[in-house]
C-alpha positions in Angstrom: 145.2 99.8 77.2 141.7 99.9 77.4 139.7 96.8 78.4 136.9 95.5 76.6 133.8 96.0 78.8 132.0 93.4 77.1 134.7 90.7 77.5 134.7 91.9 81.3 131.2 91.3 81.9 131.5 88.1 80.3 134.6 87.4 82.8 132.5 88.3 85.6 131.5 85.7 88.1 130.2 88.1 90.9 127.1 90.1 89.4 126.7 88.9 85.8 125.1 85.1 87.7 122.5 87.5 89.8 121.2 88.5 86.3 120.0 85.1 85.7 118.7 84.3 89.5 116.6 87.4 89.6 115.7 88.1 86.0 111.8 88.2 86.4 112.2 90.6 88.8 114.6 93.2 86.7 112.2 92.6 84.0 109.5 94.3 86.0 111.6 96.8 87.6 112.5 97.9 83.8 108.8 98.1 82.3 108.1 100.0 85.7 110.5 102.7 84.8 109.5 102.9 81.3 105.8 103.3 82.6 107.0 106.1 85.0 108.5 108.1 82.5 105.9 107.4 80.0 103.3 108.7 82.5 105.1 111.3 83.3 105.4 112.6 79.3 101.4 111.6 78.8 100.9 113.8 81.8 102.6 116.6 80.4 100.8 116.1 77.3 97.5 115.7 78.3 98.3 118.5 80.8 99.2 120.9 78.0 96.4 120.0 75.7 94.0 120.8 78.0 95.7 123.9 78.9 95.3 124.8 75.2 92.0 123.6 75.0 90.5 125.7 78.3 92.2 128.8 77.0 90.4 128.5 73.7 86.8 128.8 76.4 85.2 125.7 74.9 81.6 125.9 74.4 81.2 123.0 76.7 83.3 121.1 79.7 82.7 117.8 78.2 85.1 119.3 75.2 87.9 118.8 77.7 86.2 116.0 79.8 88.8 113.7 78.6 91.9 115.3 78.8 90.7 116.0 82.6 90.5 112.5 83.0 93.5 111.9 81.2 95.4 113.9 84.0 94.4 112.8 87.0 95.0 109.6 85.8 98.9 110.1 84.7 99.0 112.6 87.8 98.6 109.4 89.8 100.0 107.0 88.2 103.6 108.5 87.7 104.2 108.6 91.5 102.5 105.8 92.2 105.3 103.7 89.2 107.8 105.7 90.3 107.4 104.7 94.1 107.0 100.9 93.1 109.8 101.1 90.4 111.8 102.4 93.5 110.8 99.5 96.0 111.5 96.9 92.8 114.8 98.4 92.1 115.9 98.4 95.6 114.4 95.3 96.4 116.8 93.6 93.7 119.8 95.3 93.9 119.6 94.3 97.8 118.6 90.9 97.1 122.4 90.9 94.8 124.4 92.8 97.1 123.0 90.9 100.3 124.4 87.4 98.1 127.2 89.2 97.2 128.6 90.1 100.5 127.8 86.7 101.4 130.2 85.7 99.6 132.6 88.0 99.8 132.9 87.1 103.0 133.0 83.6 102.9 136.1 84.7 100.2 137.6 86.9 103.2 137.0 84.2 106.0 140.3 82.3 107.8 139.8 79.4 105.6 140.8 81.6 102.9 144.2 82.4 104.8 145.3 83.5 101.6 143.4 86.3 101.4 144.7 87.7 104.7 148.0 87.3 103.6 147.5 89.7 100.4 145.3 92.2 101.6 145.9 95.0 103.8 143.1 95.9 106.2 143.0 98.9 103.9 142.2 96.8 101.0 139.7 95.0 102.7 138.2 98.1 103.9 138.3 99.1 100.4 136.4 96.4 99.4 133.9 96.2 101.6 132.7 99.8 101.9 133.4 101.4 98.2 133.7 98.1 95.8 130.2 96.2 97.4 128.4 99.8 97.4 129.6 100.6 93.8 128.1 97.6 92.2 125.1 98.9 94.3 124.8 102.3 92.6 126.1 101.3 89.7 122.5 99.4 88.8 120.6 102.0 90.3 122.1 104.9 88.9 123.7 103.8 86.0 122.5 100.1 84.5 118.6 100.8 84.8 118.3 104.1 84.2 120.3 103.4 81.0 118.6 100.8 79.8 115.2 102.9 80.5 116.5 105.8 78.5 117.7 103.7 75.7 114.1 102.3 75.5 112.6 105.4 76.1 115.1 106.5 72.9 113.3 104.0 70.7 109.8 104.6 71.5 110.1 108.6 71.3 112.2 108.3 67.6 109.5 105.5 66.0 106.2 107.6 67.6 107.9 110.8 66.1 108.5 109.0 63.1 105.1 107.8 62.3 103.9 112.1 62.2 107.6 113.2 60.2 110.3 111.1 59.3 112.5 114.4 59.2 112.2 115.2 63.0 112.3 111.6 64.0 115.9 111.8 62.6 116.7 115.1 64.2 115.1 113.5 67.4 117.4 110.4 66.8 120.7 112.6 66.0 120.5 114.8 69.4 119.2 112.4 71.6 121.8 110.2 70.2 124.7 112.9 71.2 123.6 112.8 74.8 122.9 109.2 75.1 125.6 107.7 73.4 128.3 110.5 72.1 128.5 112.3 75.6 128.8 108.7 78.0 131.7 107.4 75.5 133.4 111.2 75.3 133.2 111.1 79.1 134.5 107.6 79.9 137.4 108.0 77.4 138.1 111.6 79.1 137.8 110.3 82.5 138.7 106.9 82.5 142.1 107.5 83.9 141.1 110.3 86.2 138.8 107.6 87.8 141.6 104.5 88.5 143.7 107.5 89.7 140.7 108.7 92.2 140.3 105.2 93.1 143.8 104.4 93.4 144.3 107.4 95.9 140.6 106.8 98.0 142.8 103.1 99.0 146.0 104.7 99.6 144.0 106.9 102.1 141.9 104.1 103.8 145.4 101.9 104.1 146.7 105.1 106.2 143.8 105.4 108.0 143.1 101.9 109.2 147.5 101.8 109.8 147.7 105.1 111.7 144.0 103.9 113.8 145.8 100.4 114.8 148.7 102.0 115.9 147.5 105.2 117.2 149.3 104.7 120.4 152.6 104.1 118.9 152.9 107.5 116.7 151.8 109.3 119.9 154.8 107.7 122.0 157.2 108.4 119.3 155.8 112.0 119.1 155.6 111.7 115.3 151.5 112.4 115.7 151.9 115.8 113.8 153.9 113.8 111.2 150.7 111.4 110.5 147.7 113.8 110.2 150.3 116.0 107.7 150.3 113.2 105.4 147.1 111.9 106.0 145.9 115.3 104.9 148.2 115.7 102.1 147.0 112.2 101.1 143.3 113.6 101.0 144.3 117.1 98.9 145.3 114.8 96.4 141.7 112.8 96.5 140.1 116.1 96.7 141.7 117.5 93.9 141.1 114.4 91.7 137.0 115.2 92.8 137.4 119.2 91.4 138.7 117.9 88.0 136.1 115.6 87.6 133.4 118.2 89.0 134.7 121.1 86.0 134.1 118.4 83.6 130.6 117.7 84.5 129.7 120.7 84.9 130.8 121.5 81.5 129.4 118.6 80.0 125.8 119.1 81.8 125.9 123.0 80.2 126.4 121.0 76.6 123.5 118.7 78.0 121.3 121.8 78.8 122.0 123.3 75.1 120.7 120.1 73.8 118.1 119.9 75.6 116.8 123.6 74.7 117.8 122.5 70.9 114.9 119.2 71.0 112.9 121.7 72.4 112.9 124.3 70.1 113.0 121.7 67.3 109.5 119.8 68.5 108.4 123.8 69.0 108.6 124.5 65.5 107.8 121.0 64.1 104.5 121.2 65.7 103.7 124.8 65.0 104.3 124.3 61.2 102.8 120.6 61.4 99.4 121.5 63.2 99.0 125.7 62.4 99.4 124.8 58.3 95.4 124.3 58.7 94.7 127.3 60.7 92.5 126.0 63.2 92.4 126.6 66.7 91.5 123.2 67.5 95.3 121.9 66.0 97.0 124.8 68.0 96.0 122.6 71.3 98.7 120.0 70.3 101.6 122.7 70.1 101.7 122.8 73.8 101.2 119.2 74.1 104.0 118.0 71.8 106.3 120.5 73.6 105.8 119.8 77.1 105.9 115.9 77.1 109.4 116.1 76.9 110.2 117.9 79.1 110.0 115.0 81.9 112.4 112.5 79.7 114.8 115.5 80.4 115.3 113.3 83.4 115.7 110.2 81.9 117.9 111.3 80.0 120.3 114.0 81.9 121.7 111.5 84.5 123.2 108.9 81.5 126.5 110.4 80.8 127.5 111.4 84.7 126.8 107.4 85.6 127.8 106.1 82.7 131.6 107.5 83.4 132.2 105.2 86.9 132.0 102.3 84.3 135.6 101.9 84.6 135.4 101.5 88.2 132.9 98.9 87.5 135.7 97.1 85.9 138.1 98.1 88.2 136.0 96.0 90.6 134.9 93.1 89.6 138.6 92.5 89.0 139.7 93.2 92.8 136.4 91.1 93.4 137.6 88.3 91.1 141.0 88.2 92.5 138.9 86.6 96.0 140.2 82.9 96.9 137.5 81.1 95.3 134.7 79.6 96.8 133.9 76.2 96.1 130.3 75.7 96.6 130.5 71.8 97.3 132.3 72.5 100.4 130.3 75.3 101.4 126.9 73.1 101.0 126.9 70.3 103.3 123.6 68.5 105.5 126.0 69.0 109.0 122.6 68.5 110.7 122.4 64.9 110.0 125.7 63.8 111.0 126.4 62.3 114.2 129.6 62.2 116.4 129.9 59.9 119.1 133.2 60.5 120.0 135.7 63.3 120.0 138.7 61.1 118.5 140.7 63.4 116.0 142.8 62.1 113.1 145.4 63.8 110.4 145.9 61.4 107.7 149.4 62.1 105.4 148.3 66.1 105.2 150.0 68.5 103.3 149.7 72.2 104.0 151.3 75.5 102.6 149.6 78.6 102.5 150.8 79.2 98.8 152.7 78.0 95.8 155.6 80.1 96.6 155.6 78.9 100.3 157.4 75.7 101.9 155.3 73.2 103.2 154.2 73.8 107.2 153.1 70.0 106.9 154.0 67.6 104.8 152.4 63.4 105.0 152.0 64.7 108.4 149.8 61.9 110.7 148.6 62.7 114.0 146.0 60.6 116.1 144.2 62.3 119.1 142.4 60.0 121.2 139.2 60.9 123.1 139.5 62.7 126.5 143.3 63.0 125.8 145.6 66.3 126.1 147.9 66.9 123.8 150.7 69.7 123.7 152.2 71.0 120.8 155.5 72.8 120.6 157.8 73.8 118.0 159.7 76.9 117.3 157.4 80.0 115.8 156.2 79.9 112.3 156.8 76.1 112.6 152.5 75.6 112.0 151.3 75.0 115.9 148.8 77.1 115.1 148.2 76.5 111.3 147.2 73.2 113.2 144.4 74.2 114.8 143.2 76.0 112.1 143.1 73.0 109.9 141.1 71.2 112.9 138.4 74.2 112.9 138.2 73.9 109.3 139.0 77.4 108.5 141.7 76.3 106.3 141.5 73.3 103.5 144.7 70.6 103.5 146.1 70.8 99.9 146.4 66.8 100.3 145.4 64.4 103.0 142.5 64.2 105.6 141.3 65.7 109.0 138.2 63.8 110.9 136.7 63.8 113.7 134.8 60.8 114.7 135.5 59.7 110.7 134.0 62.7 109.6 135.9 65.8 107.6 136.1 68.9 109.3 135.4 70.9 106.9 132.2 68.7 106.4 131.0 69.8 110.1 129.5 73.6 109.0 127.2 74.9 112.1 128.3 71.7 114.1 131.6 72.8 114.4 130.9 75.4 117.2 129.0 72.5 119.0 132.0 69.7 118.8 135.3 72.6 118.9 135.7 75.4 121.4 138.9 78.1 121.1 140.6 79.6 124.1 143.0 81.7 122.2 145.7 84.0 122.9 143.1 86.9 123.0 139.6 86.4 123.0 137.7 89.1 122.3 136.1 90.7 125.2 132.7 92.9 124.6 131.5 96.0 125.8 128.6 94.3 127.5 128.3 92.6 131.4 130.8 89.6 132.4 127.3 88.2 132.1 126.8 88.6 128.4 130.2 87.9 127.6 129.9 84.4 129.0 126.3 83.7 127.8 128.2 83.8 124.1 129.0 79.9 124.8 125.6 79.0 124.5 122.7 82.1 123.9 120.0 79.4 125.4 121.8 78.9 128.6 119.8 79.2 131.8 121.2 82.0 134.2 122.1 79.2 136.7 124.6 77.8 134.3 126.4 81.0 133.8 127.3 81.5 137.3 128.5 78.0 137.6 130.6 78.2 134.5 131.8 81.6 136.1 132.3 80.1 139.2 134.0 76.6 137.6 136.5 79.8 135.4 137.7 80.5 138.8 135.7 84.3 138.8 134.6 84.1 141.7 136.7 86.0 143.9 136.4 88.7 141.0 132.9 88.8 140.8 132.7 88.9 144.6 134.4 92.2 144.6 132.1 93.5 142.4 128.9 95.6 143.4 126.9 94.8 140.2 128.6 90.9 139.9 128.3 89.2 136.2 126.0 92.8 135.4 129.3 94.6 135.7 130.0 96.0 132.1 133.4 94.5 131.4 135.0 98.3 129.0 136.1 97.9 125.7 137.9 95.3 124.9 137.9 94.0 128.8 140.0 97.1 129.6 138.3 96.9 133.1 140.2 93.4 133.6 143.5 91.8 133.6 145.2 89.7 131.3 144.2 86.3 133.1 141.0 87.8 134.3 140.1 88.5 130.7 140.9 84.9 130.0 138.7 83.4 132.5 136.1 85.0 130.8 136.7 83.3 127.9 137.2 79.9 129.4 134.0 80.4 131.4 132.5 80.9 127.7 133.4 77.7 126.7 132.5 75.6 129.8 128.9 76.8 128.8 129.4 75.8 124.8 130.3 72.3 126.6 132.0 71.3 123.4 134.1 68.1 123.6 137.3 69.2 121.7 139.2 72.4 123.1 141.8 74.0 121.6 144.3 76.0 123.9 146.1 78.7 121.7 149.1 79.7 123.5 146.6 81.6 126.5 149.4 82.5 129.0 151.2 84.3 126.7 151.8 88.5 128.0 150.6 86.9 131.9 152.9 86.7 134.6 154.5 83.0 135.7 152.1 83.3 139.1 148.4 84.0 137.1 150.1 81.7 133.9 150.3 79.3 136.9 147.1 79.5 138.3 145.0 80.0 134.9 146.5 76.9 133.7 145.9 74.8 137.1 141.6 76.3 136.2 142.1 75.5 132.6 143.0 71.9 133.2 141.0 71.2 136.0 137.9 72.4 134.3 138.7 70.6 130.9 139.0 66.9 132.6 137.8 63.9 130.4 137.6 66.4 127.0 140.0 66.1 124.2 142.7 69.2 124.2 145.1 70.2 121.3 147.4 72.8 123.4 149.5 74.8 121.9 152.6 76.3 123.6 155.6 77.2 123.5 156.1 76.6 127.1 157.7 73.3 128.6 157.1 74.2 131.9 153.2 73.6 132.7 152.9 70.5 129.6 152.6 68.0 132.7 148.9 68.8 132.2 149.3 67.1 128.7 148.9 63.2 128.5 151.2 63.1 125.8 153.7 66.0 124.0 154.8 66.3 120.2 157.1 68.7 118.3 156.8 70.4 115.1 159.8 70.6 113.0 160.6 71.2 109.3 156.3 69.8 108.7 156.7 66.6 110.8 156.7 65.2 114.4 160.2 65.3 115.6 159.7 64.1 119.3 156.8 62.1 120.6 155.8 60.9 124.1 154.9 61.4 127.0 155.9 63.7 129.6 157.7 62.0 131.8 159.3 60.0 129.2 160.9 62.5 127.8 161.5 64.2 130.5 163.7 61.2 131.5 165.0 59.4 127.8 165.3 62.2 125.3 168.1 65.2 125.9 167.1 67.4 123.6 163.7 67.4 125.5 165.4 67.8 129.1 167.8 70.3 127.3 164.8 73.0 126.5 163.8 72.1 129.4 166.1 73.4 131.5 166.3 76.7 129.2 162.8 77.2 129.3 162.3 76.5 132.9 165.0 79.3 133.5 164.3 81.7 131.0 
């Protein structure tokens, strides 16, 4: 069924507000391509008058001193609108798309877990390279040119009109084929054609972006063949979905071109029967005038009904963009520079948390104090929330119920003073391809170079960088190829000594490293991190004797609470998974 266009823009909450915000600005970038065109036609009118006029051998040059004039000054001032119309154009439809990725990814961020959960990489790919850049073109190539033409449209029928109401009409019935009968032929014609072009451009970036992830495994499984085939199969079918569309147009721009010839023909002998009835030479002049001033709206008018077809890929988007987690501008908006935190103490106060309607609940009235300088270890089975935890500390996701504070103060309230109060040392940290050196200075850009090497040295990197004949200016590979596991992660924690935050969170770091380096990172980790307040989360007993205190997850609560060595030595299911764990 088709969709009402109209209704859709109404609908639309991603471009349709950027009207309003820049609206001044459109304005001007719309009279500057009507003034383009319209010195474009004057200059081909003026141009051919004086043509006329020269050929006649005037008996004096002041007899086409005017028209003279006349053209250099549209010969001018049609580049010189066109070039600013371009700068205006650009300069707004930036100014939208820049807001709108903005918020597209603030949509797509980790607070918006949902998002992650219903998109493919593909999709998101999708979105961000063909749906953002489509509402791009679609104003430049298809909303202002439009709207030019169809202004354009009026002026040329009413100034027509006022020398024959008869060829204003004929004016108004052909140029009315192109501009309006053409566009609606070709969007009913192609409308399905383009969600089926669409529909097979994501198909192919989902294979893509699957097959470039896990490159490596088709290769071992000697299935690579069995990829590129359909991978190419999957871009025939794109291809020919483009050579359908391409036979139309060109069809349609040969009915264009007929049309075109047929205005011609018709202001031709309109003006040769309106201005040679008198039988003066000096009427003749305006033949060639009336008939070469439109030949420049040919572009203005040519481009509509190719542009105008994408319009149901304009729909097509702002619904993928609409179906974004939502953005709630009170929580994006926030003075984070003016609060103050004194102290690191961390609160969850009867939270609820699931990542959707359908899901169960990963915490439910779920309370949790933190003092400062305390380390805390969280354990629980996977997919219990250890890590969901964290998250909700960061802020990047929002507690359907309850509060989370520090110092008194919602996390989701902190905005640029989160990366000062909270560091991460995750499972993998994302090494650069840059120096050790660079890599580190991340923590903290303003850092002097003394406090990188001691934050180096204090990682326990030493004895790495030692070995190394350009030290921290040794260029770590992509993605820290160059080093191992634990090497890779001393890097990161040397990062976050130099961000000096006073809350760490420990993600499960030992996690692919063998029991000796798990060993030894964690003896750095917690020697390094004395007197800050840690949230650890493992799913290793052995090593929580770092940890002040331990609590398990279970079922969105804290099953088991205490202390290490008191439940080392009271509880049995503690000293039971214990003993698996410290044998496993």
């Amino acid at each position: 069924m088709k969709k009402n266009y109209l209704l859709l823009s109404k609908e639309d909450h991603w471009v349709r507000p950027f009207f309003k915000k820049y609206k001044w600005l459109l304005v001007v970038v719309l009279l500057l391509g009507f003034l383009t065109f319209f010195a474009a036609s004057a200059l081909m009118f003026t141009s051919g008058y004086l043509i006329s006029k020269s050929a006649a051998k005037p008996e004096n040059i002041l007899m086409v001193y005017v028209p003279i004039v006349l053209t250099r000054a549209f010969g001018i001032a049609r580049p010189s609108l066109r070039y600013v119309e371009r700068l205006g154009s650009h300069n707004w439809v930036l100014k939208m798309t820049s807001d709108i990725r903005l918020k597209l990814y603030q949509a797509m961020e980790t607070r918006a877990a949902k998002s992650k959960s219903e998109y493919q990489t593909g999709n998101i790919l999708g979105i961000l390279a063909e749906d953002v850049e489509h509402i791009q073109n679609l104003y430049l190539r298809t909303i202002f040119p439009a709207i030019i033409a169809l202004i354009l449209y009026v002026v040329i029928v009413i100034a027509l009109g006022v020398f024959s109401i008869p060829l204003a009409l004929v004016i108004l019935l052909i140029l009315g084929v192109i501009l309006i009968v053409l566009p609606l032929t070709s969007v009913l014609v192609n409308n399905a054609r383009v969600y089926r072009q669409k529909a097979k451009r994501h198909v192919l970036y989902n294979q893509l972006t699957d097959a470039v992830l896990g490159v490596g495994d088709w290769q071992y499984s000697g299935r690579y063949q069995e990829f590129l085939n359909g991978y190419n199969e999957a871009e025939s079918l794109v291809r020919d979905e483009d050579k359908v569309m391409n036979q139309y147009s060109r069809r349609e721009s040969l009915i264009k071109q007929a049309l075109f010839g047929l205005v011609v023909i018709v202001i031709f002998v309109w003006a040769g029967h309106y201005f040679g009835k008198t039988g003066e030479v000096v009427y003749l002049n305006w033949i060639a005038a009336f008939v070469l001033a439109f030949f420049p709206l040919i572009d203005a008018f040519a481009p509509i009904s190719d542009s105008v077809k994408e319009l149901p890929l304009y729909e097509d988007t702002v619904q993928r963009l609409s179906t974004l987690p939502e953005i709630k501008e009170e929580i994006t908006i926030n003075n984070s520079e003016e609060l103050e935190i004194n102290q690191a103490d961390i609160s969850f106060n009867r939270v609820n948390f699931r990542y959707d309607e359908q899901s169960k609940y990963l915490l439910k009235e779920f309370n949790l104090k933190i003092p400062e300088g305390e380390v805390v270890a969280v354990l629980g089975r996977s997919g219990v929330g250890k890590t969901t935890l964290s998250k909700l500390l960061r802020g990047d996701l929002l507690p359907e119920k309850g509060q989370i504070t520090v110092d008194e103060v919602n996390t989701f309230e902190l905005g640029e003073k989160q990366s000062e109060l909270i560091g991460v040392l995750n499972q993998s940290p994302h090494i650069f391809n840059t120096t050790i050196r660079n890599n580190i200075r991340l923590g903290n850009l303003k850092a002097s170079e003394e406090a990188i090497e001691a934050a180096a040295s204090q990682a326990g990197l030493a004895s790495v960088v030692d070995k190394l004949p350009l030290g921290l200016d040794t260029v770590v590979e992509e993605g820290g190829k160059r080093f191992s596991g634990g090497e890779q992660q001393r890097i990161a924690l040397a990062r976050i000594l130099l961000q000096d935050a006073p809350i760490i969170i420990i993600d499960e770091p030992t996690i692919g490293l063998d029991p000796i380096t798990e060993k030894k990172l964690l003896e750095t980790v917690f020697d390094v991190l004395k007197g800050k307040t840690v949230l650890w989360i493992t799913h290793h007993l052995v090593g929580t004797h770092y940890a002040n205190r331990i609590i398990f997850l279970e079922d969105g609560y804290i099953t088991m609470d205490g202390t290490p060595q008191e439940l080392l030595k009271e509880n049995k299911q503690f000293q039971t998974l214990y003993q698996l764990d410290l044998y496993e």
